[in-house]
C-alpha positions as CSV (number, residue, x, y, z in Angstrom):
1,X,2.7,-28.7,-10.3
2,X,4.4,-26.4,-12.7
3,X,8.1,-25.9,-14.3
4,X,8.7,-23.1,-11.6
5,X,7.5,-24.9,-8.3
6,X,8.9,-27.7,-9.4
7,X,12.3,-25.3,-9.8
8,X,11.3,-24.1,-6.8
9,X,11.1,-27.0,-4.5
10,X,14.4,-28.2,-5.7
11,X,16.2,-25.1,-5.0
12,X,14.3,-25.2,-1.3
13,X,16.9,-28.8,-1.3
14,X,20.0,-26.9,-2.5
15,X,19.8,-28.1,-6.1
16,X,20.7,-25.5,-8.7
17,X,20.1,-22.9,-6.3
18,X,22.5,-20.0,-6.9
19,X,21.1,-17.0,-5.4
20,X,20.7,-17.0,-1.2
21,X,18.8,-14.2,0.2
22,X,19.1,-14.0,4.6
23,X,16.1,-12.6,5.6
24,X,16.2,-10.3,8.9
25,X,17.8,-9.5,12.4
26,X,21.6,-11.8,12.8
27,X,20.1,-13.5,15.8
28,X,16.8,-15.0,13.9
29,X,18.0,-14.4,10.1
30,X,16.6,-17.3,7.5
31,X,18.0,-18.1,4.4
32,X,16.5,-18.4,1.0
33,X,18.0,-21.0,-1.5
34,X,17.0,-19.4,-5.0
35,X,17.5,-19.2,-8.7
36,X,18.9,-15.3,-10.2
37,X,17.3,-16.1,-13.4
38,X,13.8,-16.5,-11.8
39,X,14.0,-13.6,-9.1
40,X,15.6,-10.9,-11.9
41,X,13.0,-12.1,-14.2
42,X,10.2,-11.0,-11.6
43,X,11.9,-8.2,-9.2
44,X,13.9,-5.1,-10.2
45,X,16.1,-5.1,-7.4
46,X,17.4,-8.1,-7.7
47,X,17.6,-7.6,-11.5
48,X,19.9,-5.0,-10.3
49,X,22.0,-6.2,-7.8
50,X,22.9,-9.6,-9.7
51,X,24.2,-7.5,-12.7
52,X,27.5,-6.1,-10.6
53,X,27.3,-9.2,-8.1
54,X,30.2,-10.9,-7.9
55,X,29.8,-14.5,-6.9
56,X,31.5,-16.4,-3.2
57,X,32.4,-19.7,-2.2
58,X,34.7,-22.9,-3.8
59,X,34.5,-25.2,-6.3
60,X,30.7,-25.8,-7.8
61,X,29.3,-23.3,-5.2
62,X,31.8,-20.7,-6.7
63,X,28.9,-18.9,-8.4
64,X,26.8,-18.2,-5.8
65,X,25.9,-14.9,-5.1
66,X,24.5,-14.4,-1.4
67,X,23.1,-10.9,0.0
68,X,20.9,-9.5,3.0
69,X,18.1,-7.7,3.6
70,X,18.5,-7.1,7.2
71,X,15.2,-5.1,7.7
72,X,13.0,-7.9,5.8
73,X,10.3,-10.0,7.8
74,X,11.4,-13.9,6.5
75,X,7.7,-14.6,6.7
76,X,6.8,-11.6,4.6
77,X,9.6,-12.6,2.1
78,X,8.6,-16.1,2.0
79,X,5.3,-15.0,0.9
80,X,6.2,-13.0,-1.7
81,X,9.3,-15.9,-3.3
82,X,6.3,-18.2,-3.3
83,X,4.5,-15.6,-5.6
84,X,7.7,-15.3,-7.9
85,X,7.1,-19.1,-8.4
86,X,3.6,-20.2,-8.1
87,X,1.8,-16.4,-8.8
88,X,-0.2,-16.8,-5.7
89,X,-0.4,-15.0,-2.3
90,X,-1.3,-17.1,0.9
91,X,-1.4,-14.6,4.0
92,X,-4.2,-17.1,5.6
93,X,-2.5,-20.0,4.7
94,X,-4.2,-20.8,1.8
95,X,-3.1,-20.5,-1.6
96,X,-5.2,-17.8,-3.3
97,X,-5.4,-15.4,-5.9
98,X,-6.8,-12.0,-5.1
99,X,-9.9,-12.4,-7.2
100,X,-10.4,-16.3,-6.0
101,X,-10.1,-15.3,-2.5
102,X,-13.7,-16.0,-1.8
103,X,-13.6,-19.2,-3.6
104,X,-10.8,-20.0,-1.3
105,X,-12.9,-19.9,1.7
106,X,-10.5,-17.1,3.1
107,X,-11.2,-14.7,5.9
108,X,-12.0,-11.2,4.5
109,X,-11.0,-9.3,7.6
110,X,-8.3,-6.6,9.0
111,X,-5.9,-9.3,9.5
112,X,-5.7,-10.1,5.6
113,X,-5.3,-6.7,5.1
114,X,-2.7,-6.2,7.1
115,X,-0.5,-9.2,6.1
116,X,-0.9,-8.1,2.8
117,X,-0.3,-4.6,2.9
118,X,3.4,-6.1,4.3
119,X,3.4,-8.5,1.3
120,X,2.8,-5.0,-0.9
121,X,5.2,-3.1,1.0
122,X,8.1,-5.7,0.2
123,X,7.1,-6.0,-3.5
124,X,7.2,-1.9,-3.9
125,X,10.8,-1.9,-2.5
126,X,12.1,-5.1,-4.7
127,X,10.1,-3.7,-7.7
128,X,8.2,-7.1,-8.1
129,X,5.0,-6.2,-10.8
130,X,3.5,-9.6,-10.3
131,X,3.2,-9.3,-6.5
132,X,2.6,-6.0,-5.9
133,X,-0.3,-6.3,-8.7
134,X,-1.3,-9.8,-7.0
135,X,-1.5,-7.9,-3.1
136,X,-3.3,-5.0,-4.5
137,X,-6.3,-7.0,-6.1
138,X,-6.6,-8.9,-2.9
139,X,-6.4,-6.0,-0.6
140,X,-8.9,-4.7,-3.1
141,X,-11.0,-7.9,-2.5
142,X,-11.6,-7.7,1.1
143,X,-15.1,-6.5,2.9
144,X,-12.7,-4.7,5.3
145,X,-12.1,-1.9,2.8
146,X,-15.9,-0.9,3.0
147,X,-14.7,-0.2,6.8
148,X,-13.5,3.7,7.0
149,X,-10.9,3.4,9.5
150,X,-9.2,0.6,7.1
151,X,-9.6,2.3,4.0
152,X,-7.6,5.3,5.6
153,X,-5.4,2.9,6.6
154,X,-4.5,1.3,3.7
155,X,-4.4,4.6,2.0
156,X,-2.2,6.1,4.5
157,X,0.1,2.8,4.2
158,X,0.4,2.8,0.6
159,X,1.2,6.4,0.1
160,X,4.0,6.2,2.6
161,X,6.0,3.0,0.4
162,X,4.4,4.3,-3.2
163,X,1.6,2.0,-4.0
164,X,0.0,4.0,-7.0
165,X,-3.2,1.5,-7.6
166,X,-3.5,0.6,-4.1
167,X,-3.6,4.4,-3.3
168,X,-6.0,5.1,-5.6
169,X,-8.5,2.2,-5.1
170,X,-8.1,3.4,-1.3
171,X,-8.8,7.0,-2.1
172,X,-12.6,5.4,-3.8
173,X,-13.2,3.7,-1.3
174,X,-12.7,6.6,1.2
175,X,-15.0,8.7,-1.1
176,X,-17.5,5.8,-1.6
177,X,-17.8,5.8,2.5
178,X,-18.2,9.8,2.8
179,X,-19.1,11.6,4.9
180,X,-18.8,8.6,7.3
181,X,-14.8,7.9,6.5
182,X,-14.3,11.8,8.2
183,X,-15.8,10.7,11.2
184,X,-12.9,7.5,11.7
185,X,-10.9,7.9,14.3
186,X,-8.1,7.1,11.3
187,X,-9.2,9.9,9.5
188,X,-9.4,12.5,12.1
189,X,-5.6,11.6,13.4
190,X,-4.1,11.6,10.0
191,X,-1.0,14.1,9.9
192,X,-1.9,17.2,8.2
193,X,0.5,16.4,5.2
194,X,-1.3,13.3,4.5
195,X,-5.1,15.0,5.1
196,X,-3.8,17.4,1.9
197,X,-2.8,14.4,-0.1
198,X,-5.7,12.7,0.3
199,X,-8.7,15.4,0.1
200,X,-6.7,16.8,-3.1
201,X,-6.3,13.5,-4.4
202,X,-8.7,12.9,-8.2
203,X,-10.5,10.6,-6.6
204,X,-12.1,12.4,-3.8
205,X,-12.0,16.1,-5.8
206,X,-14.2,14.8,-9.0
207,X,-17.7,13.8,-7.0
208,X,-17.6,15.0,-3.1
209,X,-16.9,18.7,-2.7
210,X,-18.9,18.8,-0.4
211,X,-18.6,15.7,1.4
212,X,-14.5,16.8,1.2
213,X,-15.7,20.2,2.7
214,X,-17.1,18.6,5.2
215,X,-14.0,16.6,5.7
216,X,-11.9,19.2,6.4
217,X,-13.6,21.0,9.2
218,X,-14.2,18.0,11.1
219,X,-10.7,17.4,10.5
220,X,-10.2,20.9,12.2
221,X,-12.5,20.4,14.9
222,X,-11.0,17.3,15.7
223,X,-6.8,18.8,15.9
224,X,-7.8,21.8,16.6
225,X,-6.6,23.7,13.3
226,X,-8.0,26.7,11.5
227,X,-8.8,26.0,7.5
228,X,-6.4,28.5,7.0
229,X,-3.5,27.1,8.5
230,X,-4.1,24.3,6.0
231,X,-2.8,24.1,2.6
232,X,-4.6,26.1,-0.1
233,X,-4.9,23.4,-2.2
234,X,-7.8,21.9,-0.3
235,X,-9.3,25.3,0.5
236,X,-9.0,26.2,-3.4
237,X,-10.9,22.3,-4.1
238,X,-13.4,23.3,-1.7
239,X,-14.0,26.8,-2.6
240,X,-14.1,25.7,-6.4
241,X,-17.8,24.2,-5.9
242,X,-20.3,26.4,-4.7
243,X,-22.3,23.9,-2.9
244,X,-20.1,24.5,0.9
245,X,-21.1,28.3,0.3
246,X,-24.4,27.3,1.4
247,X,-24.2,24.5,3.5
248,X,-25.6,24.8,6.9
249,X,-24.1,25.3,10.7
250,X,-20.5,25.1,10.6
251,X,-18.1,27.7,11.8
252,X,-15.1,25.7,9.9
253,X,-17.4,26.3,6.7
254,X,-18.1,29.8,7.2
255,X,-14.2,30.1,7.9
256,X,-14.0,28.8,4.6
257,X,-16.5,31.7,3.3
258,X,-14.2,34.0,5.2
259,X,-10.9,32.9,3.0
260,X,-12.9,34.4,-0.4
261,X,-11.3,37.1,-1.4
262,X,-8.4,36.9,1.4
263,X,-6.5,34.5,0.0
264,X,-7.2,35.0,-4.2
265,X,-8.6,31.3,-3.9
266,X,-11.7,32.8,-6.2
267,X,-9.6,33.6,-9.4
């Protein structure tokens, strides 16, 4: 066991805790018994918060500081203080890193994923490095990703809370499925701000014009769009590679043949 689990458990019994976090809803709130020095160490926000805190109570406990975070799942938070001491996620209930998860003997399905996408979202917000780097190599990790509709999940997920590296490995893998990922029923419902993020994003622009052509007008056929009520952007990516000039059958590509010209996409 090391220094900071052993600091750890010891704050867990009230001993040189002086930091308490209460974790969600008033009705099924927990608290957190912690140490500032540890937490501001790891998290930005709480870096933050204790430098104007002001501390409560009487006597020895006159020095501790307590605060809320009334929209935090307690579960979600306890996994992420047990990576501020130990530097190890355990969404399955086994302590892993993200590279030892298969040495772990821990599922690499949708629900791993999805616990730690939460664990990511709650290290973006407090601005905890270790964590969020910790969620996004185990995320990473999982055979789920190679599954569209996931991939565009996570993607969609961490562009919403600003997960830059877990955004971009998304995006590959999303590029490294094509022209399968445009089929996925999470592709084809994504909102049309997100569908220009993502088809203009580096990852998907530098090898798959085509496959991002291609993209785009099942996108359309799907919602029901014409190409040119989407962003130029996208029409300019496509339209910069000649390849969709020439590819066969679809009306949403010649529509894109049609925008030549029309919309000075060509230079």
């Amino acid at each position: 066991m090391t220094t900071l689990e052993r600091v750890y458990e010891a704050a867990q019994r009230g001993e040189h805790a002086d930091l308490v976090v209460r974790c969600g809803a008033s009705e099924t709130h927990r608290s957190f018994a912690l140490n500032a020095a540890v937490v501001a160490a790891e998290c930005g926000y709480f870096r933050t918060m204790l430098s104007t805190a002001v501390g409560t109570g009487k006597g020895k406990e006159a020095s501790v500081t307590e605060t809320c975070l009334v929209e935090c799942d307690p579960d979600v938070f306890a996994l992420v203080v047990r990576c501020i001491y130990t530097g190890t996620l355990n969404p399955d209930g086994a302590f892993f890193t993200g590279t030892d998860a298969v040495a772990a003997g821990v599922s690499h399905g949708t629900k791993t994923v999805s616990r730690a996408l939460e664990v990511l979202a709650l290290a973006v917000f407090l601005d905890c490095g270790t964590c969020e780097r910790l969620a996004t190599r185990l995320i990473a990790d999982q055979r789920a990703m190679f599954d569209p509709d996931t991939a565009v999940h996570v993607w969609l997920e961490s562009n919403r809370i600003g997960a830059r590296d877990m955004r971009r490995i998304a995006a590959s893998r999303i590029a490294s499925t094509m022209p399968r990922a445009a089929r996925s029923a999470a592709f084809l419902a994504m909102a049309k701000p997100d569908l220009v993020d993502l088809l203009s994003s580096d990852e998907l622009s530098v090898r798959t014009e085509v496959h991002v052509a291609e993209a785009l007008c099942a996108w359309c056929e799907a919602n029901g769009e014409q190409c040119t009520a989407l962003d130029s952007r996208v029409v300019r990516l496509v339209w910069n590679d000649p390849a969709p000039r020439n590819a066969p059958g679809s009306s949403c590509l010649n529509g894109l043949n049609g925008l030549n010209g029309l919309n000075g996409l060509n230079g």
